[in-house]
C-alpha positions in Angstrom: 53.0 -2.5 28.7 52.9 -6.0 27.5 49.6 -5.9 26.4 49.5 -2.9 24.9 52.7 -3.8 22.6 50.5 -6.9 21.8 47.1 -5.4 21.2 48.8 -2.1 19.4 52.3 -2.7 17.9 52.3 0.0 15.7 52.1 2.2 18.4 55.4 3.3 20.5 53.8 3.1 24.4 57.1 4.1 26.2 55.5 6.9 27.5 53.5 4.9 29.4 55.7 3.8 31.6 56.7 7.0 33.0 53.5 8.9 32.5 50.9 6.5 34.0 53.0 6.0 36.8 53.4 9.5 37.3 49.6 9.5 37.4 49.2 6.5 39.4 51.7 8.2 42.0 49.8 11.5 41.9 46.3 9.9 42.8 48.3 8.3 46.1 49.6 11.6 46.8 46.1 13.2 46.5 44.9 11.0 48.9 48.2 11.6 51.5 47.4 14.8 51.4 43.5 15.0 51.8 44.0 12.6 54.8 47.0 15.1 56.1 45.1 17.9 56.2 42.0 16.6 57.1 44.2 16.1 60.5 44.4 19.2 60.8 40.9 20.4 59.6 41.9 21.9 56.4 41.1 20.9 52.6 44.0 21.0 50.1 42.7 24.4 48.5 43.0 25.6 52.3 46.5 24.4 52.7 47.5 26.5 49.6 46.4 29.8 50.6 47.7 29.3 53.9 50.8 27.9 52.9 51.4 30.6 50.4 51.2 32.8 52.9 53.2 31.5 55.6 56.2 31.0 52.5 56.4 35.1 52.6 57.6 35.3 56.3 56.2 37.7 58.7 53.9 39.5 58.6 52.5 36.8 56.3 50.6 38.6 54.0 50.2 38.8 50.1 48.0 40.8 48.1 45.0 39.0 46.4 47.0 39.3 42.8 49.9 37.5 44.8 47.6 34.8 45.8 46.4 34.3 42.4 49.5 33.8 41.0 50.8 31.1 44.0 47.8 29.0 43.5 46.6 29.7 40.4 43.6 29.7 40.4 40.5 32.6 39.1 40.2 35.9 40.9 36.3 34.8 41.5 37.6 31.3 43.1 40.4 33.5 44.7 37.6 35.8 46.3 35.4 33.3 47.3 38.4 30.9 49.8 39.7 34.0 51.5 36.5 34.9 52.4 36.1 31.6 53.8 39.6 31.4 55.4 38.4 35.2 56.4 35.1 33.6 58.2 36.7 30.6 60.2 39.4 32.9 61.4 42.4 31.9 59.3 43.3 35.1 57.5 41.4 38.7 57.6 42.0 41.5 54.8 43.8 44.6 55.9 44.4 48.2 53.9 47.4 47.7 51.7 49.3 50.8 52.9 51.0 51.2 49.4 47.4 51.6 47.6 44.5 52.8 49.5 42.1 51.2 47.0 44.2 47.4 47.6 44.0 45.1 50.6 46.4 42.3 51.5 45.3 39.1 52.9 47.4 38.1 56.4 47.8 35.2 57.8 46.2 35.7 61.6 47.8 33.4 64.4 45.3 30.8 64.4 45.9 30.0 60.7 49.4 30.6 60.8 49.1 27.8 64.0 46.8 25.4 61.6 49.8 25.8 58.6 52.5 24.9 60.4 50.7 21.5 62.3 49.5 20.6 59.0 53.0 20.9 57.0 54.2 18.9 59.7 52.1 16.2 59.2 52.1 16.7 55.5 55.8 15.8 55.5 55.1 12.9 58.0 53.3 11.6 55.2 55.2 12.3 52.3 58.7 11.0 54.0 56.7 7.7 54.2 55.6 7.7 50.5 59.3 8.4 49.7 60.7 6.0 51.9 61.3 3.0 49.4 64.2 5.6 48.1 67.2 6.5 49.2 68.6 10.0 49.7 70.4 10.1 46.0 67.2 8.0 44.5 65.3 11.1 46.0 67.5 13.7 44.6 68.1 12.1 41.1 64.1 11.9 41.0 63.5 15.5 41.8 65.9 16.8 39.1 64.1 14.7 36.6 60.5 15.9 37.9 62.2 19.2 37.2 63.4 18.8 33.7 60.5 17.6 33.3 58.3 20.1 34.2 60.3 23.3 33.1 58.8 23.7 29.9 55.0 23.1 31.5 55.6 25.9 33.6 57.1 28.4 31.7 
């Protein structure tokens, strides 16, 4: 921050000083998590879909549209992991009965197995990452990652 008030004064670099640590922080969480779920033999992009699932409750299922929306990402890139999830057993695609032209992706034991081992050692790993902080540091960060992030996600 120093040098940058040095080299550009004219410039006001506060938002450094939240932002790039932010980033900084968000790189070491990237890497948590790969190394998490790679425990467990899942990617990140795997995690989500399973995870989205397993957040429903049983019967663990969501349509495709659903999916989208929880992970946000395209309907082709949507198409193309719950065919893999479909291949290694994770998930399979079942008549929706409330539209015979729709299907709803379920979670099948095996991946509902692999999601719950790899959220537990998910949080393993990010209780350590939060562990310089105690309980009211934790909760007084959230609700400013919140505020934050309100008007990005609308």
């Amino acid at each position: 921050m120093a040098a940058w008030h040095s080299e550009r004064p004219d410039l006001d670099v506060e938002p450094l000083q939240v932002l790039s640590r932010v980033s900084r922080l968000a790189r070491h969480l990237d890497r948590a998590r790969r190394v998490a779920f790679a425990g467990h033999g899942l990617e990140i992009w795997e995690f989500d879909v399973l995870s989205a699932l397993r957040r429903q409750g049983a019967p663990y299922q969501l349509t495709p549209g659903a999916l989208l929306r929880a992970t946000l990402v395209t309907s082709g890139t949507m198409t193309n992991r719950v065919d893999r999830l479909a291949e290694a057993g994770l998930v399979r695609r079942e008549p929706d009965p409330q539209d015979r032209r729709g299907v709803l992706v379920t979670l099948t034991p095996a991946g509902l197995d692999r999601v719950d081992s790899a959220l537990a050692g998910l949080l393993r790993s990010e209780h350590a990452l939060l562990s310089g902080l105690s309980e009211a540091d934790r909760r007084t960060l959230a609700d400013l990652l919140r505020i934050l992030l309100a008007p990005l996600d609308a």
